[in-house]
C-alpha positions, -999 to 999 in steps of 0.1 A, spaced: -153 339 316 -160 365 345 -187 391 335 -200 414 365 -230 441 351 -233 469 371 -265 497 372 -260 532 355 -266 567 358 -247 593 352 -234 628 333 -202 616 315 -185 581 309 -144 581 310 -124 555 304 -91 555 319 -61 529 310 -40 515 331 0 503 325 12 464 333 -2 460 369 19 428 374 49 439 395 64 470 412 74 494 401 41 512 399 37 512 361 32 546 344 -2 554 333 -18 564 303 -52 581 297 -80 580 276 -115 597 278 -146 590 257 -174 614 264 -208 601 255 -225 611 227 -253 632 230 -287 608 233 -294 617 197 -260 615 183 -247 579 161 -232 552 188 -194 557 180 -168 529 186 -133 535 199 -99 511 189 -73 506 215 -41 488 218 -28 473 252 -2 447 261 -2 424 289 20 394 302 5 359 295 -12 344 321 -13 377 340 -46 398 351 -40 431 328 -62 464 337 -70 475 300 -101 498 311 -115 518 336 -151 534 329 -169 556 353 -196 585 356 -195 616 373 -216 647 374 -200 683 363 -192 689 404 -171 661 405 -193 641 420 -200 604 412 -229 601 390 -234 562 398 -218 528 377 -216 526 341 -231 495 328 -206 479 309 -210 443 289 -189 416 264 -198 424 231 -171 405 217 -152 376 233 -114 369 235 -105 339 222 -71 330 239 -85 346 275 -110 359 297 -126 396 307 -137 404 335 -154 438 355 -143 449 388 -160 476 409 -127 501 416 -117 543 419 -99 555 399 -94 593 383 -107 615 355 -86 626 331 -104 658 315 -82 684 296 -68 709 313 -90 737 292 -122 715 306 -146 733 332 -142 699 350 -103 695 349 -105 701 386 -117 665 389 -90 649 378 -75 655 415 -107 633 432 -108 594 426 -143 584 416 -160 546 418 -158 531 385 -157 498 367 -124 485 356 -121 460 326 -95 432 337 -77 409 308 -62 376 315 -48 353 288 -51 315 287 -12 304 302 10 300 280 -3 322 256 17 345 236 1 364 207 -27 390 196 -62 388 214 -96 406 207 -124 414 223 -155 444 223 -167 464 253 -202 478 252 -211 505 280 -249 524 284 -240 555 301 -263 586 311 -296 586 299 -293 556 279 -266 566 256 -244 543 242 -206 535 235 -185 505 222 -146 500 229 -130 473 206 -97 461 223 -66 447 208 -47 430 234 -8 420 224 2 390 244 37 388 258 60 353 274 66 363 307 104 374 317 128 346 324 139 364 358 
């Protein structure tokens, strides 16, 4: 298993999913933010659902900090809470973009790519089934977050 931690600072942490990266076509994209709680608030956890191709790297995640000018706020500390037990995680330094609502003061970001950390799945070969595995992030001021992942494991095409 591959785990990278990276130092924080920041405003706001995003997490933005990514489609099969495997082959082209470029895959579509789907989007997901969690905003930190405030530093008083509860830690709150977050469920999500990918697939991915055995034996494959699969982007599942994509976490990053930036301030409300769009700027990047630094790296968001991010962590195994949980391991996978037919695979491996692992955290990559990449940009990506923000997805904020468009009735956000900061939609305007989503046109800049900011630094980030992506979270990378890849199954055990040969492996076709349902995987697990738990995310924890400290974001701004020391604010925390967790992200439980369900990863459904797909045979890879006979082409």
């Amino acid at each position: 298993m591959s785990v990278k931690f990276v130092t924080v600072t920041g405003f706001m942490l995003i997490a933005v999913l990514e489609g099969c990266a495997a082959s082209p076509p470029k895959p579509t994209q789907v989007q997901v933010s969690f905003n930190l709680p405030p530093r008083d608030a509860a830690p709150t956890a977050k469920h999500i659902t990918r697939g991915a191709v055995s034996g494959t790297p699969q982007h599942v995640g994509f976490f990053y900090s930036v301030n409300p000018d769009c700027s990047s706020d630094g790296l968001v500390q991010l962590q195994l809470k949980g391991s996978p037990t037919h695979g491996s995680v692992a955290f990559a330094k990449a940009d990506g973009y923000t997805s904020f609502p468009s009735g956000s003061p900061s939609h305007q970001c989503n046109n800049n790519k900011s630094p980030g950390v992506e979270v990378v799945y890849t199954s055990q070969r040969d492996f076709v089934g349902v995987d697990q595995f738990t995310v924890q992030g400290v974001g701004p001021h020391g604010a925390y977050m967790e992200t439980d992942y369900t990863v459904k494991v797909l045979a890879p095409s006979a082409n």
